[in-house]
N, C-alpha and C positions, 0 to 999 in steps of 0.2 A: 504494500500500500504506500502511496506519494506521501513526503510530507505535505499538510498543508496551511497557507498562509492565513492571517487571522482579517484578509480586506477584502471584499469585492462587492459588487455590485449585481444582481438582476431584475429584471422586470416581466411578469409574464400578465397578461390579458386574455379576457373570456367574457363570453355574453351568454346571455339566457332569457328568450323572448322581446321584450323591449329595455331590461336590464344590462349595463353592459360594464367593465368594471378593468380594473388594475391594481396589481399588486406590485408595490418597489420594496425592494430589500437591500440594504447597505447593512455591510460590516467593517470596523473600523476595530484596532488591537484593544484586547483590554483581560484584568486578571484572570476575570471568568466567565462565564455566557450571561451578557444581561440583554435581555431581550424588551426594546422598547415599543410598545402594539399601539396603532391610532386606525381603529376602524371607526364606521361611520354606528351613531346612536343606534340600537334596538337590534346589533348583532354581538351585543358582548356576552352572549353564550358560547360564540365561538373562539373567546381568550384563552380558555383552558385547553383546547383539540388544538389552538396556533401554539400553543407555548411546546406541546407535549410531540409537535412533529419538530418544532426547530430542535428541539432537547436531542432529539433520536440524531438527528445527523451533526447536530454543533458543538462545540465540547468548548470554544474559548471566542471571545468577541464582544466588541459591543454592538448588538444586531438590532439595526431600525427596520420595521414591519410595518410599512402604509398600505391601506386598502380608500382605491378612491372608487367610486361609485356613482352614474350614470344611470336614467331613467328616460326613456325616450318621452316629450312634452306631449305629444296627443294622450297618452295613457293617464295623464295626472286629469282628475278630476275637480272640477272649482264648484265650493261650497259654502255657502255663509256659513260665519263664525257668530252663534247664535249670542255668545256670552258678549262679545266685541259689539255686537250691535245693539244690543239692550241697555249699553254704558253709554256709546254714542246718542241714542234716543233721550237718556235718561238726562246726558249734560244737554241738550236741546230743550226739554220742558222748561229744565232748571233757568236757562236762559235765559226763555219764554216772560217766565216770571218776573225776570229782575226786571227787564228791557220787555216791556210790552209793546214798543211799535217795534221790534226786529222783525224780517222779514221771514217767512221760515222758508226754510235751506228746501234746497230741490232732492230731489229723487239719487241723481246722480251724485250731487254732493255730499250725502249722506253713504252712499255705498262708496264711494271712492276714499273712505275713510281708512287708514292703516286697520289691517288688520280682521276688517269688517268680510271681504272678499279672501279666500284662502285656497290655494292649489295642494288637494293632498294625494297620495299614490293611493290607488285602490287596495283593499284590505284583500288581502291573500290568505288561500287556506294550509291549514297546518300542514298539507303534501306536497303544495309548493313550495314553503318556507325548507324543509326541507330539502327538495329537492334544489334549490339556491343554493345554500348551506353547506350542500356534498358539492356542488358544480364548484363555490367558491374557495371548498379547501383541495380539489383535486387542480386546480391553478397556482395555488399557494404552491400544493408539491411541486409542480412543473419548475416555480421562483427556483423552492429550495434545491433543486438538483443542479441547475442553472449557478447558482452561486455557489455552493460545493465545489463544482466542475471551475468554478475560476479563482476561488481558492488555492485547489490543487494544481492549477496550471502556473500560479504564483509560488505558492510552495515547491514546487519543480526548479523554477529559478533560483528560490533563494537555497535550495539546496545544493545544488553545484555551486553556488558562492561558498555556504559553510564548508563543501569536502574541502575546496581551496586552501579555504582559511588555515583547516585541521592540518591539513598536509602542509604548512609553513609552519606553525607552530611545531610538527612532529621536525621537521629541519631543522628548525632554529636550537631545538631541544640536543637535536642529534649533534649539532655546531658545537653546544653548550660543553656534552662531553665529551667533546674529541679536543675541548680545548687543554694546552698543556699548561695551563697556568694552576688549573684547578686541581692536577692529581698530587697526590699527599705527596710526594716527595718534592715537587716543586714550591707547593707550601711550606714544606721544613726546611728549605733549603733558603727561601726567602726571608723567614724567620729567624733563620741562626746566624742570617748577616745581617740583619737587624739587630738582634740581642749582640753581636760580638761589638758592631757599631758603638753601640750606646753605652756597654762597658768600658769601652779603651773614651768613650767620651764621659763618663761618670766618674763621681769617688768614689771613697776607699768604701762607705756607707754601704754601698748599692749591693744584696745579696742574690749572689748568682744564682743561686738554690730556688729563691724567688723567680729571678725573671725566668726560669728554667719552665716552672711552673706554669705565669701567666701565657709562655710560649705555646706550650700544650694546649690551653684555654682556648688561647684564639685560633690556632689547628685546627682544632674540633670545630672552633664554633663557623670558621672558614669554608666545611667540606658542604658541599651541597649533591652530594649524593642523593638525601632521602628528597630533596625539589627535583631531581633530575628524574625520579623513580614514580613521582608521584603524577609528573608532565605527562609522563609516557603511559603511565596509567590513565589517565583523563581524558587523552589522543584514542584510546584503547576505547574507551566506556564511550562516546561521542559517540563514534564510528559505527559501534554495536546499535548503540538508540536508535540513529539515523536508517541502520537496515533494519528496522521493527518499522518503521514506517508508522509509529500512533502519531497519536498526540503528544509530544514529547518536549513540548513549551517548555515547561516550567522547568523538568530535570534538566534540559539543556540548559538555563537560566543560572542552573545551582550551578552547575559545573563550570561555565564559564566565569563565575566568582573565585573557583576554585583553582580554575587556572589563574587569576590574576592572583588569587594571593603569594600561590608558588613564584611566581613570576618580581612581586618585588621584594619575597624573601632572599630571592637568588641575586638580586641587584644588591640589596644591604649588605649581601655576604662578600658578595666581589670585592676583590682585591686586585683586579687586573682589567684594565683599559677594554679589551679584547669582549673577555666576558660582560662586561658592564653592559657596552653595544649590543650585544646580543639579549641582554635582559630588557633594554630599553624598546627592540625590534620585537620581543616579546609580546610587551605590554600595550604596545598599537595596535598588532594582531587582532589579541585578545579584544578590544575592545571596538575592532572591527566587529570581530564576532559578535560580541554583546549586542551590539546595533542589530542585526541580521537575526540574532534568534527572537529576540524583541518581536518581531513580526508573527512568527511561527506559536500555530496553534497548540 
């Protein structure tokens, strides 16, 4: 299975008698599936059957769900608005009274009153609502396949960017320990012309037992062995995820933290020009990477 990306966009359209309708879908990155629904008043029975198909195919995102809707004008019926017109009537006498020469209003001025006159869709039976209801969630599918499909054609891309990536980090790693600055005996060998340095430059004070000691210290604390072990292992676990082909956002997320941490432990440790470079070449990588899984579902 593709990785796939957390962005895209569909649109799919469907009609049913004088009814006619669209559904847009935009996904934009985000920590987990939040799903934002605006359909039109009197079908939010079908929030729970929208929420329960995106859930089935979306695992991360932030997924905006419009449903716009269309009714062909000959089907709308125009009705007086019994309540509207009886308020109308009602400010009219009252008028009457105060202002006994007013003229009283016509016919048409009286209907052409906001609200008085009302265009409403004819009342439908419960086998049609229905039958609407299935027409408009078997459209939504159409959306949701539609954006899966561009998802993963995204996730396809940024996939061949992360092998890139991994495969420069697994190099740089590889640079790191083929460097000869780093293997122990170039460190003790760096170290004991340092310590001999600063003896023939110190007093009589200064106990060589001591600096003997701190030399060991920073030997050890020098070898970056266990960052070199842990890169290579990290390069290793990527690589694995990325052939499972899930949803594999977030573990790629931790991991590439985890490369940056090895990354400027190995920089602190260096003691040599060479490797420093390489730790620095490192931590761009990496957060090249960073950027690129950011996307991924």
């Amino acid at each position: 299975m593709a990785l796939a990306s957390m962005t895209g966009f569909a649109r799919s359209m469907g009609e049913a008698g004088p009814i006619r309708w669209t559904w847009e879908l935009r996904s934009v990155n985000g920590k987990s599936l939040d799903l934002r629904i605006r359909i039109p008043t009197g079908l939010e029975t079908l929030e729970p059957k929208i929420r329960e198909r995106c859930s089935k195919v979306l695992r991360r995102g932030n997924v905006s769900i419009g449903l716009a809707m269309q009714r062909d004008q000959s089907e709308l019926q125009l009705q007086v608005n019994e309540t509207a017109l009886e308020a109308v009537l009602s400010t009219i006498d009252l008028l009457k009274k105060r202002v006994p020469d007013l003229a009283p209003p016509s016919m048409d001025g009286i209907l052409s009153q906001k609200g008085v006159f009302e265009l409403k869709e004819p009342e439908e039976d419960e086998e049609a609502q229905v039958a609407l209801h299935n027409a408009l969630l078997t459209t939504l599918d159409a959306a949701l396949i539609d954006l899966v499909d561009m998802r993963h054609t995204e996730g396809r891309a940024i996939s061949s960017v992360l092998r890139g990536q991994i495969d420069r980090i697994a190099e740089l790693t590889q640079a790191a320990e083929e460097q000869p600055a780093r293997t122990p005996e170039a460190i003790k060998a760096r170290l004991k012309k340092q310590v001999a340095e600063l003896l023939e430059a110190a007093d009589a004070q200064l106990d060589p037992q001591r600096l003997h000691q701190e030399a060991v210290f920073l030997a050890t604390k020098a070898d970056i062995r266990e960052e070199l072990d842990r890169l290579h292992a990290h390069v290793a676990a990527v690589r694995e995820l990325m052939d499972t082909g899930r949803a594999i956002g977030r573990r790629l997320d931790f991991l590439a933290q985890e490369f940056n941490r090895e990354a400027n432990t190995l920089c602190s440790k260096s003691n040599d020009v060479n490797l420093t470079a390489i730790g620095l070449d490192l931590k761009a990588v990496i957060d090249q990477l960073r950027e690129q899984i950011q996307n991924l579902e």
